[in-house]
N, CA and C atoms as an extended XYZ file, in Angstrom:
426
Properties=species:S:1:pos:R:3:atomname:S:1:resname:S:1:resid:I:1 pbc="F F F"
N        82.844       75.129      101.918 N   UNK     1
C        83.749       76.056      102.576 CA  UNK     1
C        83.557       77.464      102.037 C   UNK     1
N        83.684       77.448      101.314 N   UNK     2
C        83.300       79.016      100.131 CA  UNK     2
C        82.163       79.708      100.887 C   UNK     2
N        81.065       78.611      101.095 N   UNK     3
C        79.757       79.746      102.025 CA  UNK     3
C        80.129       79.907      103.045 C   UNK     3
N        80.798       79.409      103.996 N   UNK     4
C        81.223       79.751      105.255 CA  UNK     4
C        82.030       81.445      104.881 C   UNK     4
N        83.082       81.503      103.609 N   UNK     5
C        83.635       82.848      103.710 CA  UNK     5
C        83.356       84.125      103.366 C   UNK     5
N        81.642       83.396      102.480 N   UNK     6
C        80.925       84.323      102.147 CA  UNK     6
C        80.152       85.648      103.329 C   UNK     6
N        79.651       84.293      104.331 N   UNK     7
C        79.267       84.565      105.978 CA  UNK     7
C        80.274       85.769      106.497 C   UNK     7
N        81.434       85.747      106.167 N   UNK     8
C        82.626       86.537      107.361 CA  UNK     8
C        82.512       88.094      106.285 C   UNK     8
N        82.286       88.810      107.681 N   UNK     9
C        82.564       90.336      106.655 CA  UNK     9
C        83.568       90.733      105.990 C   UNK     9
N        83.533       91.697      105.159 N   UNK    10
C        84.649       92.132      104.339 CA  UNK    10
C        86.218       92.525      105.129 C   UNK    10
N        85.435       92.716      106.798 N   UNK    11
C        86.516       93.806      107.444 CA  UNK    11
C        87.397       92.767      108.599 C   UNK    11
N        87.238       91.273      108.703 N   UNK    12
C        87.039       90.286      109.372 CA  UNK    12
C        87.942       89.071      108.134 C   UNK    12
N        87.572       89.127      106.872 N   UNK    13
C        88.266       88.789      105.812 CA  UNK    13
C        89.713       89.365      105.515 C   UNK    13
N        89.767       90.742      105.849 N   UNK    14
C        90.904       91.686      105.182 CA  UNK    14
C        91.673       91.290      106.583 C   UNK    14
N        91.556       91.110      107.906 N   UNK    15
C        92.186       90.814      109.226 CA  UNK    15
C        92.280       89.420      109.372 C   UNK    15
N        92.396       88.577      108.381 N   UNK    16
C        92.361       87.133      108.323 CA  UNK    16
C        93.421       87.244      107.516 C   UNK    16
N        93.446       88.270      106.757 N   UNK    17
C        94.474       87.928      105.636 CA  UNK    17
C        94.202       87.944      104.178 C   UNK    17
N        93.057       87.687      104.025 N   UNK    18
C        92.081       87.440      102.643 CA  UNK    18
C        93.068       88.762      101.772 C   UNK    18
N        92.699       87.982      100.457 N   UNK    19
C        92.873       89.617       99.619 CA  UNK    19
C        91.513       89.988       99.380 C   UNK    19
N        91.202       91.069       99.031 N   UNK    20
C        90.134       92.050       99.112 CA  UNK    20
C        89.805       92.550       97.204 C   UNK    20
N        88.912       91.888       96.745 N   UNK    21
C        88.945       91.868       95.569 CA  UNK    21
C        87.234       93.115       94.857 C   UNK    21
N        88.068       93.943       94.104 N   UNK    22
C        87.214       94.940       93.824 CA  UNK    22
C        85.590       94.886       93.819 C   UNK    22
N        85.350       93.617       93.405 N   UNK    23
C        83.745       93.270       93.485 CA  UNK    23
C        83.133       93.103       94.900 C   UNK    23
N        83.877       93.224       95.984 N   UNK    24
C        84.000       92.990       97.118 CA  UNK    24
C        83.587       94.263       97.888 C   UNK    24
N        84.344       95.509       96.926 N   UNK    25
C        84.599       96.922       97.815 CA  UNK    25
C        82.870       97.538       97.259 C   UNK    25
N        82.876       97.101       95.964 N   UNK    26
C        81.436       97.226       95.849 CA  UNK    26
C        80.348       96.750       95.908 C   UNK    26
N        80.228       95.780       96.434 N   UNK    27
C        79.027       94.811       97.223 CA  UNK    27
C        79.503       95.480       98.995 C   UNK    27
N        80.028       95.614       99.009 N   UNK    28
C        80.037       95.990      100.729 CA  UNK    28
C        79.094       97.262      100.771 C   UNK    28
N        78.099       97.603      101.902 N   UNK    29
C        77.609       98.577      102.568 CA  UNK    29
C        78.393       99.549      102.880 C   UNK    29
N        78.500      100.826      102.795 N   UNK    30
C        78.889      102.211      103.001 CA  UNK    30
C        79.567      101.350      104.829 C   UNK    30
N        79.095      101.242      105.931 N   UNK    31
C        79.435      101.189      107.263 CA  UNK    31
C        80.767       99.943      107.246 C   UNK    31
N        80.690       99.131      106.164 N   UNK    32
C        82.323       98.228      106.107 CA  UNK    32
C        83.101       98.709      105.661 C   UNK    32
N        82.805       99.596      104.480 N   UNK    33
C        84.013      100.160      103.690 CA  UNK    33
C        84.508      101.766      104.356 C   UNK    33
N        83.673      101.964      105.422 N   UNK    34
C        84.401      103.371      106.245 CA  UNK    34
C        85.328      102.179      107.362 C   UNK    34
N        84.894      101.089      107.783 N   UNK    35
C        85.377      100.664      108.899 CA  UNK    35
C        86.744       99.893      108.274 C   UNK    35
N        86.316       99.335      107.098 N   UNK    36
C        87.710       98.546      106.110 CA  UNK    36
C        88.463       99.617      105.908 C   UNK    36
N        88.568      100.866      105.493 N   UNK    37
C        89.689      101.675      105.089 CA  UNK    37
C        89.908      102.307      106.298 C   UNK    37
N        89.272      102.772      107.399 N   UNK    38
C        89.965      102.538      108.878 CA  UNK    38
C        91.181      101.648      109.791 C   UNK    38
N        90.388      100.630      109.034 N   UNK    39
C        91.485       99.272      109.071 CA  UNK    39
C        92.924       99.252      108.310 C   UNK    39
N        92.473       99.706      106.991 N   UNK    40
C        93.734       99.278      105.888 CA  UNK    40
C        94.689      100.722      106.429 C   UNK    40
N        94.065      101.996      106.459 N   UNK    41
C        94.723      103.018      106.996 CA  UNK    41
C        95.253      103.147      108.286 C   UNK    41
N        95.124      102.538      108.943 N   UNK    42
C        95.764      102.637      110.034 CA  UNK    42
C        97.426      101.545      110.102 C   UNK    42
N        96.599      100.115      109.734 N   UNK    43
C        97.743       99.410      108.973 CA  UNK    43
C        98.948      100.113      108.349 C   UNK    43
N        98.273      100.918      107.408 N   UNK    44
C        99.527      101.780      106.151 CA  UNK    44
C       100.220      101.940      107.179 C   UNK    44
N       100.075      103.341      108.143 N   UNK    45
C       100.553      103.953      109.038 CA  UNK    45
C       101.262      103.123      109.930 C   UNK    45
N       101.048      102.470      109.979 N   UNK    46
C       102.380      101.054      111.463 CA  UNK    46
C       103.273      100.702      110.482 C   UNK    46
N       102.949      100.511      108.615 N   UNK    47
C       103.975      100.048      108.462 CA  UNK    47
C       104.867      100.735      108.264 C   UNK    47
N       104.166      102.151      107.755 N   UNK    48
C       104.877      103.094      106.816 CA  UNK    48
C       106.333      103.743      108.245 C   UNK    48
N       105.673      103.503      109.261 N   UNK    49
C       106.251      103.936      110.579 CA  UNK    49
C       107.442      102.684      110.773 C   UNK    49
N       107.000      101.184      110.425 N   UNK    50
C       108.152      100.312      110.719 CA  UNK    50
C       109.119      100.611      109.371 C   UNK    50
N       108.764      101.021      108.220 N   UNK    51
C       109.721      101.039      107.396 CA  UNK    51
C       110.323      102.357      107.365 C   UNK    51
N       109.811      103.250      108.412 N   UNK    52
C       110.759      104.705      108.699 CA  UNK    52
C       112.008      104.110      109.717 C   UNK    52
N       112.202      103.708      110.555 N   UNK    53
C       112.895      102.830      111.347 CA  UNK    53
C       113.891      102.160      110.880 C   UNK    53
N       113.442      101.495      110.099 N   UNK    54
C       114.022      100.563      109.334 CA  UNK    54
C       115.327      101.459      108.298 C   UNK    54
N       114.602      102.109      107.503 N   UNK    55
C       115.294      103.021      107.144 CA  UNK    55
C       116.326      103.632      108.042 C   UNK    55
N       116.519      104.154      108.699 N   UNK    56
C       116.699      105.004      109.617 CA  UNK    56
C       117.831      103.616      110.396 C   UNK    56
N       117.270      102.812      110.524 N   UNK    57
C       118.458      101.965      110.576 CA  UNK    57
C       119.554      101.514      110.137 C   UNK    57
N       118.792      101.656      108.782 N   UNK    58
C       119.917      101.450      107.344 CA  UNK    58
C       120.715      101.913      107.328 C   UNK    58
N       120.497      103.640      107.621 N   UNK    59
C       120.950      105.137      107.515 CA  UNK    59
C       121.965      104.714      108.842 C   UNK    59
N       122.082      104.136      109.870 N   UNK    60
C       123.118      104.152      110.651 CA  UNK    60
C       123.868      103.328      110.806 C   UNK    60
N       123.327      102.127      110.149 N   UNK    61
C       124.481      101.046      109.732 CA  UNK    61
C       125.042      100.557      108.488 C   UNK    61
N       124.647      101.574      107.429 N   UNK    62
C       124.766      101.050      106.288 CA  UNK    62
C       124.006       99.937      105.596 C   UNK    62
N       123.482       98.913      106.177 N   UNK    63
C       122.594       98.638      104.811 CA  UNK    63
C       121.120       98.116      105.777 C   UNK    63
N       120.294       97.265      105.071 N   UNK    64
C       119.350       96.883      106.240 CA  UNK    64
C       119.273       95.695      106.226 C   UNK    64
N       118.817       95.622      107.382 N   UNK    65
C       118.663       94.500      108.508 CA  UNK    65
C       118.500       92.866      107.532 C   UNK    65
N       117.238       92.894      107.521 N   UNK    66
C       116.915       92.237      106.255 CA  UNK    66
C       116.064       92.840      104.784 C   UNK    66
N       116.832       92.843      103.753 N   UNK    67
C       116.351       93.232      102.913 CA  UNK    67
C       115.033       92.601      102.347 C   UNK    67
N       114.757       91.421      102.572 N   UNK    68
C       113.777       90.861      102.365 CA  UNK    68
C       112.694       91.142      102.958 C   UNK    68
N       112.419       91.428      103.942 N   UNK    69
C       111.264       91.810      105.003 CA  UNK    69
C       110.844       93.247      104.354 C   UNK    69
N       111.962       93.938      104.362 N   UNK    70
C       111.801       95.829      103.636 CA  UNK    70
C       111.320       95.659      102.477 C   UNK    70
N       111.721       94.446      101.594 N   UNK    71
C       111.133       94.517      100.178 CA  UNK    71
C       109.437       94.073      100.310 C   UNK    71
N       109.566       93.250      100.891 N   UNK    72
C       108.168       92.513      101.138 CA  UNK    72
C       106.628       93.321      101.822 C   UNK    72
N       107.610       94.066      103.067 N   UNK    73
C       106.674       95.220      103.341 CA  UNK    73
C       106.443       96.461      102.379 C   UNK    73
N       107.296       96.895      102.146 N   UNK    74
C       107.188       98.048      101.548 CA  UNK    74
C       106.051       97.640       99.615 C   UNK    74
N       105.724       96.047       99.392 N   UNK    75
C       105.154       95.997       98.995 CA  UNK    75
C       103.469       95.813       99.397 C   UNK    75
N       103.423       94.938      100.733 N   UNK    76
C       102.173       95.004      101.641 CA  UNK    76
C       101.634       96.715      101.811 C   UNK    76
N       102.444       97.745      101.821 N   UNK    77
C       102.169       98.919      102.067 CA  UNK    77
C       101.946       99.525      100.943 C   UNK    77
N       102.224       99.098       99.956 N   UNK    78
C       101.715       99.493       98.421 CA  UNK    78
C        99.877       98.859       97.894 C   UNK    78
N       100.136       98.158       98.623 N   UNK    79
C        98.576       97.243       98.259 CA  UNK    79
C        97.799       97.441       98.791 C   UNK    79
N        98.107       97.947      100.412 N   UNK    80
C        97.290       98.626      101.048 CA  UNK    80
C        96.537      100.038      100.741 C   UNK    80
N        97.955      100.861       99.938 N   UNK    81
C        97.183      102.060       99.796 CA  UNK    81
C        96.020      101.795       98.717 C   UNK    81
N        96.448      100.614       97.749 N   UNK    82
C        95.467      101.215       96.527 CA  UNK    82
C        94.174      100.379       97.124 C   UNK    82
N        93.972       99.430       97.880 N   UNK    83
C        92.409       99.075       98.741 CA  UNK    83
C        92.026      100.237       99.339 C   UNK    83
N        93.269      100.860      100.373 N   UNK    84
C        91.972      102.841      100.375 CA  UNK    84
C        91.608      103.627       99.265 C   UNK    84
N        92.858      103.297       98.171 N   UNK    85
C        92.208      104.018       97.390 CA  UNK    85
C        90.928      103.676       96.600 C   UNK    85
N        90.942      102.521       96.100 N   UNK    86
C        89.970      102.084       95.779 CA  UNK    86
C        88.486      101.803       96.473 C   UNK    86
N        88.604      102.155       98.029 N   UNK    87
C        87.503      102.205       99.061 CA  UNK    87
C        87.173      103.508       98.936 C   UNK    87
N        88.038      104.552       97.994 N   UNK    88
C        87.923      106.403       98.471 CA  UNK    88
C        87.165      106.554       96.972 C   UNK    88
N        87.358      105.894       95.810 N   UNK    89
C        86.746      105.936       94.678 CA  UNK    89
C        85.322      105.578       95.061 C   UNK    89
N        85.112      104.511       95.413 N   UNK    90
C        83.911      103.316       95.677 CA  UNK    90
C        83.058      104.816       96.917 C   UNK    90
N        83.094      104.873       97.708 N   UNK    91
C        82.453      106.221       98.467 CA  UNK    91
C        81.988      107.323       97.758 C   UNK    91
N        82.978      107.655       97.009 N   UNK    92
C        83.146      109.074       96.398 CA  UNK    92
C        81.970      108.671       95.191 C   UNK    92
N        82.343      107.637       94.291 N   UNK    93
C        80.560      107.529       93.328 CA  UNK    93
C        79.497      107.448       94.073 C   UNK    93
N        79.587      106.662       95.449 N   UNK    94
C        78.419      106.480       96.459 CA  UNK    94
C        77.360      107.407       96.594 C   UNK    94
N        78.747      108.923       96.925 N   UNK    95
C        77.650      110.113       97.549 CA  UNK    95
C        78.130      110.853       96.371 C   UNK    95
N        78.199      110.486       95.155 N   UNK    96
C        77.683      111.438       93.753 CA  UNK    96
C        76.465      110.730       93.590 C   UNK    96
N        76.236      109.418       93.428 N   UNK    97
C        74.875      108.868       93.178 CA  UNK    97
C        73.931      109.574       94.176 C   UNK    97
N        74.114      109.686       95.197 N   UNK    98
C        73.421      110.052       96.494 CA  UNK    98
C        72.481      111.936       95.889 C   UNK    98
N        74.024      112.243       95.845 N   UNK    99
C        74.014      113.919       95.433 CA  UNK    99
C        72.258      113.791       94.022 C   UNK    99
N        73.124      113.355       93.091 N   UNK   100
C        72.446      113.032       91.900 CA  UNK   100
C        71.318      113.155       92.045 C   UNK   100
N        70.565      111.694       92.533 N   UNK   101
C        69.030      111.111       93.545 CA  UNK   101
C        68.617      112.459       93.851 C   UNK   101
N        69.176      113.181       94.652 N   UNK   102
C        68.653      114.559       95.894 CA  UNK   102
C        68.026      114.756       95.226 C   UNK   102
N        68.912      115.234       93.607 N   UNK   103
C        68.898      116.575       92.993 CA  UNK   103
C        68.253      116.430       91.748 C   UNK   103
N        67.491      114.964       91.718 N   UNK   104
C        66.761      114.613       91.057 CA  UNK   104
C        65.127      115.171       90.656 C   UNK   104
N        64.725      115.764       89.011 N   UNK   105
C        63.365      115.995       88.707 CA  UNK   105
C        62.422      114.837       89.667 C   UNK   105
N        61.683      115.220       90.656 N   UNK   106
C        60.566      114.050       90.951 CA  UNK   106
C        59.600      113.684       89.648 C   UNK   106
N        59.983      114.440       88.537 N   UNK   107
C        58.807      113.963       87.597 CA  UNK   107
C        59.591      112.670       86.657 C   UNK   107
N        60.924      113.045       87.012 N   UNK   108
C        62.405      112.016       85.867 CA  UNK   108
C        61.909      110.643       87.007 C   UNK   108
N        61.786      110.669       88.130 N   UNK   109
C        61.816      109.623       88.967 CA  UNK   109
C        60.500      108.817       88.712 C   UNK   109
N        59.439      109.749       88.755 N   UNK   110
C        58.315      108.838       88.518 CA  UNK   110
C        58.273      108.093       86.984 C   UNK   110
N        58.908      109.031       86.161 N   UNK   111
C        58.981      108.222       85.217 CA  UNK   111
C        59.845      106.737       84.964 C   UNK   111
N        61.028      106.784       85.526 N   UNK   112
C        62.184      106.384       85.664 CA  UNK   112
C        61.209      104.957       86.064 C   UNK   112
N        60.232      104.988       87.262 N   UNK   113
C        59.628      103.888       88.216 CA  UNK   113
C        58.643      103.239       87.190 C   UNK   113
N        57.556      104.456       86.850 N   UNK   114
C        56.555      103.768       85.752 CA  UNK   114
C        56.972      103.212       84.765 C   UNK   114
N        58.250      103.341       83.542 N   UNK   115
C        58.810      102.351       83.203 CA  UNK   115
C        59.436      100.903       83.571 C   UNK   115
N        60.141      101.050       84.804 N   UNK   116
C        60.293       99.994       85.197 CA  UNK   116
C        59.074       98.746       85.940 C   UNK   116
N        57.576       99.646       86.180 N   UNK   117
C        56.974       98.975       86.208 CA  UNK   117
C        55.857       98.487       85.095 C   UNK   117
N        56.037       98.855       84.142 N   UNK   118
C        55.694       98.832       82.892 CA  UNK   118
C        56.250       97.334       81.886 C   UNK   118
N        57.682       97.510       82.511 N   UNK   119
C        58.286       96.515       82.246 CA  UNK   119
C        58.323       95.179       83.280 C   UNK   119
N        58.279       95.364       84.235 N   UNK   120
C        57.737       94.139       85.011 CA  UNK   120
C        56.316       93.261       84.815 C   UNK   120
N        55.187       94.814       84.727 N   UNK   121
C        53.605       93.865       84.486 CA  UNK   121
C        53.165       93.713       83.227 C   UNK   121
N        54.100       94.483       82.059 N   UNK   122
C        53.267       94.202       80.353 CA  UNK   122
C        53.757       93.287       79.910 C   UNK   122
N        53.069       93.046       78.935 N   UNK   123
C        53.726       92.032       78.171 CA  UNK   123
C        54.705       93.136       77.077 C   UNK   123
N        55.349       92.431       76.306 N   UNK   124
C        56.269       93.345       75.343 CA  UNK   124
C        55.124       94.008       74.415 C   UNK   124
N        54.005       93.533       74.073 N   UNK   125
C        53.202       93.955       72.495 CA  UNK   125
C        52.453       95.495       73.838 C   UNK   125
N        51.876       94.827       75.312 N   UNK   126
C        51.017       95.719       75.672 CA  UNK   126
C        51.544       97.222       76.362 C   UNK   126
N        53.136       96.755       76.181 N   UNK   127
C        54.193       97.584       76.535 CA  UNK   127
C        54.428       98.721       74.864 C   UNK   127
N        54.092       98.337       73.932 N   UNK   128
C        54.628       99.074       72.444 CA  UNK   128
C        53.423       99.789       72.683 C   UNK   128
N        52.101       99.218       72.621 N   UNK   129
C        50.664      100.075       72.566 CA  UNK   129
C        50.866      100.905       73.597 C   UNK   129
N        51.075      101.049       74.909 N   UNK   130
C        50.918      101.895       75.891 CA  UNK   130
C        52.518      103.385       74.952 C   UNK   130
N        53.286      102.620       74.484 N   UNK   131
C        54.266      103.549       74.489 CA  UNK   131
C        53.726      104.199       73.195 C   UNK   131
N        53.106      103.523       72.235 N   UNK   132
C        52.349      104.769       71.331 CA  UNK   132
C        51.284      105.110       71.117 C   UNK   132
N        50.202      104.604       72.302 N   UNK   133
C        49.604      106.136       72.944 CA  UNK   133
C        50.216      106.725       73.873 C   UNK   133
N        51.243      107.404       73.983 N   UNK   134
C        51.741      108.188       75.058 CA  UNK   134
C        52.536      108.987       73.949 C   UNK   134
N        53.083      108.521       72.719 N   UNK   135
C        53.441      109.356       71.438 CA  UNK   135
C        52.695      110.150       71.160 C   UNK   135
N        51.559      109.331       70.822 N   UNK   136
C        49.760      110.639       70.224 CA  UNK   136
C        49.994      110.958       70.970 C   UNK   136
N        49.633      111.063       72.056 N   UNK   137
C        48.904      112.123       73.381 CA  UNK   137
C        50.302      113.639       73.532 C   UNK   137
N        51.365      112.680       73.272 N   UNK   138
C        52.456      114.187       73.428 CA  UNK   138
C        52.227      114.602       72.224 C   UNK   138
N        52.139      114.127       70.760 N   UNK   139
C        52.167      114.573       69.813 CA  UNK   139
C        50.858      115.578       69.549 C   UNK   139
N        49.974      115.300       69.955 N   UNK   140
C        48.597      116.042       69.957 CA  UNK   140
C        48.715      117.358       71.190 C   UNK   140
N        49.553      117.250       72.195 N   UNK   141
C        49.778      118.447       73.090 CA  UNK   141
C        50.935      119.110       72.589 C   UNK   141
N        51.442      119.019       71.270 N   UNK   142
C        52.237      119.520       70.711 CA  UNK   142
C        51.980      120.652       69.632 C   UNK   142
């Protein structure tokens, strides 16, 4: 059962009911988490609108309707905000990483790669020799 809920998107999960758990907001693709906080934000807004009402009901009859429903929502509308918020954090490092990358030395990058492929095809001993001749060679252009 678990792989079946793995299958259902994040934004398809959160409209099922699922709770929406942080490892979630960051494994999702940039195009779920604009369409999930579309979702959760618009939500806020119906409730934040049924518990203006509500209020406002209170306000003309003295107390409300059911207090239980007002307590209960007005906590669903608390949980909601912090999944946008936490979808507005999760974006916001997105396109600093993004920014970052742009604005990146192409010479930091190639290096950044030739290490990592350094570390994929050496062995550890043919990985130390390559890293100290590359010591001499700076040390001698020094």
């Amino acid at each position: 059962m678990e792989g079946k809920e793995d299958d259902v998107s994040i934004c398809q999960r959160y409209k099922n009911g699922s709770r929406i758990s942080p490892a979630e907001i960051t494994a999702a693709n940039d195009d779920e988490l604009l369409e999930l906080k579309l979702l959760v934000d618009t939500n806020t807004d119906r409730i934040g609108h049924e518990l203006d009402l509500a209020k406002a009901e209170a306000n003309a009859g003295g107390e409300f309707a059911d207090p239980l429903w007002f307590a209960k929502t007005k906590g669903a509308k608390r949980v909601m905000g912090r999944i946008s918020q936490a979808i507005q954090i999760e974006l916001g490092k997105r396109r600093k990483e993004k920014i970052r990358l742009a604005n990146e030395d192409p010479d930091r990058i190639w290096m950044r790669c030739l290490g990592r492929a350094m570390e994929e095809v050496l062995s550890t001993d043919q990985r130390a020799k390559v890293l100290a001749r590359a010591q001499e060679i700076r040390d001698q252009k020094s």
